[in-house]
N, C-alpha and C positions, 0 to 999 in steps of 0.2 A: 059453385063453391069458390068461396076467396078464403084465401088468409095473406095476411100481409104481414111480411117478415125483413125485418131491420135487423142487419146483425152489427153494433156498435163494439170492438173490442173495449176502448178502453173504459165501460160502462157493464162490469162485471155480474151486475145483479139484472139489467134489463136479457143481455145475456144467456142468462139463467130461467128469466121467465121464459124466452122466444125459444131454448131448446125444450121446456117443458110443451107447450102449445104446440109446437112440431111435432114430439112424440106423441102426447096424445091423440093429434090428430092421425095419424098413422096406425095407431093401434087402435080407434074408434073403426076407421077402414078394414084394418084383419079381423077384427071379433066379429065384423057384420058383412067380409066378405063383399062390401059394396064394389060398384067396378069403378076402377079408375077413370077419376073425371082429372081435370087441366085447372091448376093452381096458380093463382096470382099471388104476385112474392115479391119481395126487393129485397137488396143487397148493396152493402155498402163498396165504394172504389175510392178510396182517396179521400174523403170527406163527402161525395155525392153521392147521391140514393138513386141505385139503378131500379128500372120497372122490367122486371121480367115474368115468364110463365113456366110454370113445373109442370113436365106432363109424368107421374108417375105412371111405370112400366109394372111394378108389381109389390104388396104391399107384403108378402108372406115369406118373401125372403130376396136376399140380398140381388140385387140386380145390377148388369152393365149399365153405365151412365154416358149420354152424349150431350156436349156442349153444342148449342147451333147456331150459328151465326149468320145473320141476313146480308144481303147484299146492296149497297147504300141506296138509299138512305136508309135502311131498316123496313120497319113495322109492326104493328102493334101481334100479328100473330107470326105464328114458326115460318121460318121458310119453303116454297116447297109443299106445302102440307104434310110436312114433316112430323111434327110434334104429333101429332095423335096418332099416326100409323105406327109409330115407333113405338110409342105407348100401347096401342092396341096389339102388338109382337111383344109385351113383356117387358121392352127394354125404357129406362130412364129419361128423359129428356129435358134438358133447360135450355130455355129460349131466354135473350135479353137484349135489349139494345142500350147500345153504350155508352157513356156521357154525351148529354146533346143532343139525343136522339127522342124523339116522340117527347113521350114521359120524364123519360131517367135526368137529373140534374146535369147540371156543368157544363162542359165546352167540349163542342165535338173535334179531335184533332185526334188525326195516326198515331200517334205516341198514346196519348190516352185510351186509344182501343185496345192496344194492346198490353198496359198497363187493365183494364179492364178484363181482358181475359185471364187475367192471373186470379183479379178477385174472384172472378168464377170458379178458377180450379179452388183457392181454397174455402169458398161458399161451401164447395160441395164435401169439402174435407172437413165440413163442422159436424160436430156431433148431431147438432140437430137436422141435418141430411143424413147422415151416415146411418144412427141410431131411427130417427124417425120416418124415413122414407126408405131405407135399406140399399143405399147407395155405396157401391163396392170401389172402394176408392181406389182398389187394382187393377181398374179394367174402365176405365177415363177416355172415352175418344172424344176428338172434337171434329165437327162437318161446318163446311163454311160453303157459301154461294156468292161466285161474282169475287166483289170485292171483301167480300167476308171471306171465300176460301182465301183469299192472299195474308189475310188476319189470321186464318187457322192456322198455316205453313209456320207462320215466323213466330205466333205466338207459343205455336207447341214446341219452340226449339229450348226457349226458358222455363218450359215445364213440363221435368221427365215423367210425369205421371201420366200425361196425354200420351199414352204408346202407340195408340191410331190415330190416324190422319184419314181423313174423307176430305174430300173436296170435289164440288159441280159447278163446271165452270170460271175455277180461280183466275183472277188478271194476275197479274206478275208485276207490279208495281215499280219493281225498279227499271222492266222495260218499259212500261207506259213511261217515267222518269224523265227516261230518255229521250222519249218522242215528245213529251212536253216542250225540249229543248232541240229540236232539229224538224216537229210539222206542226205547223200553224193551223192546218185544220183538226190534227188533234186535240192542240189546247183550246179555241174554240169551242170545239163539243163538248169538253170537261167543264172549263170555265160556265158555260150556261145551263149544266147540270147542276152548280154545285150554287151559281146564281139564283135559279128557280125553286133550289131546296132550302139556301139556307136564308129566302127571305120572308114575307108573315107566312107563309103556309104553315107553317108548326114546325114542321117534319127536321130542321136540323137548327140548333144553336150552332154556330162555327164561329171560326176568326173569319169569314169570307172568302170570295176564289181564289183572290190570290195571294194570298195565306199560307193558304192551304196548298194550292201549287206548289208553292215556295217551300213549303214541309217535305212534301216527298219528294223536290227534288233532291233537295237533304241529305231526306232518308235514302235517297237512289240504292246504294248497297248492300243496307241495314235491307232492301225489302225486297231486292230480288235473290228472284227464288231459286236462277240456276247456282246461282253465285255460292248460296245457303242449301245445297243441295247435298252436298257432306254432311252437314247438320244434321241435315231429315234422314239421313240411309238408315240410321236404327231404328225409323217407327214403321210400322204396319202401315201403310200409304194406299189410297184406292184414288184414285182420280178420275171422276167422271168427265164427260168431253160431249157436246152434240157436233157431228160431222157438218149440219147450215150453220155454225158460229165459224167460218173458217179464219176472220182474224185472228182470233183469241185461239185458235186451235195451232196452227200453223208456227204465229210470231211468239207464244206462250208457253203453251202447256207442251207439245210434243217436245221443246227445247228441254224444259224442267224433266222431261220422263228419259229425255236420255240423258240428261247428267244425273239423275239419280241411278240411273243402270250404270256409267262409269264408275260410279262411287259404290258399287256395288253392293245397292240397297238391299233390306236385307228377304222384303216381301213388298214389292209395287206392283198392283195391280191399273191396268186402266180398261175402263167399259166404255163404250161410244153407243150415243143412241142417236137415232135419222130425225133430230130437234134440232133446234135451235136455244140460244141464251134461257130461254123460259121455261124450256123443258113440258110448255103446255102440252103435246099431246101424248105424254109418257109418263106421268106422273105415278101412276102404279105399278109401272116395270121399274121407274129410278128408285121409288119405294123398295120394289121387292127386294131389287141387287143389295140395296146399303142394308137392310136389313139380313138377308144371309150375312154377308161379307162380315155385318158386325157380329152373327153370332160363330164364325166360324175364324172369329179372331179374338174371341174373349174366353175364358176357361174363368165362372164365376168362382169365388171364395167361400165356401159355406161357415 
């Protein structure tokens, strides 16, 4: 199944037809009870046309929604094997990747993704989500991976609709920041990640590595997490962690979980599983947990 969906505000009447198409589509799903299959879609950011995928969780009535965010450079499907499990539990799912990335138009830069996640939250705040896929705009979480969880943190702080927070394996960007500027074998490693992605392989348009570097050091404060950890104490927080990633475990995440305990967040949960970065051998335990967690933290709107 595709439908490809452009939402142009200032284009009142194209608009109009894309909420009709949507509904439709949705209530051709309820009268025939068919099961949810994964929706190809775009969405405008700025003037660029993002490529993402809809996994509808349930056509019969209003559903929790989760934003999903890959870890760089993206890809063309959910992170995780995400997308469908969630959908096969009921719950909502959009997948997209960001200006730059695969598909989606534009230039890939941390400002833009997270300028990008906003269009997402209000993608899903159009009628034609809301009304045609039954998407409960009161119960919004977003889950990021990698470098996407660190997008999830900072992006959900500019939008109170996102009340949960998920994240598997978040960097903390403003401490990599740092190390950009005090270990040379860290920017190294970055540098030739970001060399290898953003040249013909497809996979990123960018300003290039050191650009990009140059951005988040920048950004250093804007993106670390302990710093923005007052921020976050009002959302529903789970934090995922595998105990074989112990950089990112250590210099990272346990930092960020206990400054959100100082700031005495209001519900942070963290789960540890015996993996690594990739989460390869637990893929349907990390499923299970995010699935309880999100349904024992959303109370749907009928």
């Amino acid at each position: 199944m595709k439908v490809i969906v452009k939402i142009r505000s200032i284009i009142f009447l194209f608009s109009v037809i894309l909420i009709s198409i949507l509904t439709f589509q949705g209530c051709t799903n309820k009268q025939t009870n068919e099961k949810p299959k994964p929706i190809n879609l775009t969405f405008e950011s700025h003037g660029s046309t993002l490529q993402g995928v809809f996994y509808p969780g349930n056509f019969n009535q209003p559903s929790s929604t989760v934003i999903l965010l890959h870890g760089y450079p993206g890809g063309r499907t959910a992170p995780l094997g995400l997308g469908a499990k969630l959908m096969n539990a009921g719950i909502n799912a959009l997948f997209f990747n960001c200006r730059g990335v695969y598909d989606s138009e534009g230039i890939f830069t941390v400002r833009n993704y997270l300028q990008d996640v906003t269009a997402a939250v209000n993608f899903l705040h159009s009628t034609a989500m809301t009304d045609g896929f039954g998407v409960d705009t009161t119960n919004l979480s977003i889950l990021g991976w990698s470098f996407g969880g660190s997008m999830a943190f900072i992006g959900s702080i500019d939008n109170p609709s996102l009340k949960n927070v998920i994240t598997v394996e978040a960097g903390d960007f403003g401490h990599i920041a740092r190390e950009f500027q005090t270990d040379e074998k860290t920017l190294k490693v970055y540098k030739h990640i970001l060399s290898k992605t953003m040249s013909d392989s497809g996979q990123v348009k960018g300003l290039g590595p050191d650009d990009t570097i140059d951005e988040i050091i920048q950004m250093e404060k804007q993106l670390d997490l302990v710093l923005n950890a007052e921020h976050l104490a009002n959302k529903n927080i789970l934090i995922i962690a595998g105990w074989k990633d112990e950089g990112t475990l250590e210099n990272q995440i346990l930092p960020l979980f206990r400054a959100l305990q100082k700031h005495k967040a209001k519900n942070v949960e963290i789960e540890m599983f015996n993996d690594g970065h990739r989460f390869k051998n637990v893929r349907e335990e990390l499923a299970d947990v995010i699935i309880e967690w999100i349904k024992k933290n959303t109370v749907i709107t009928q």
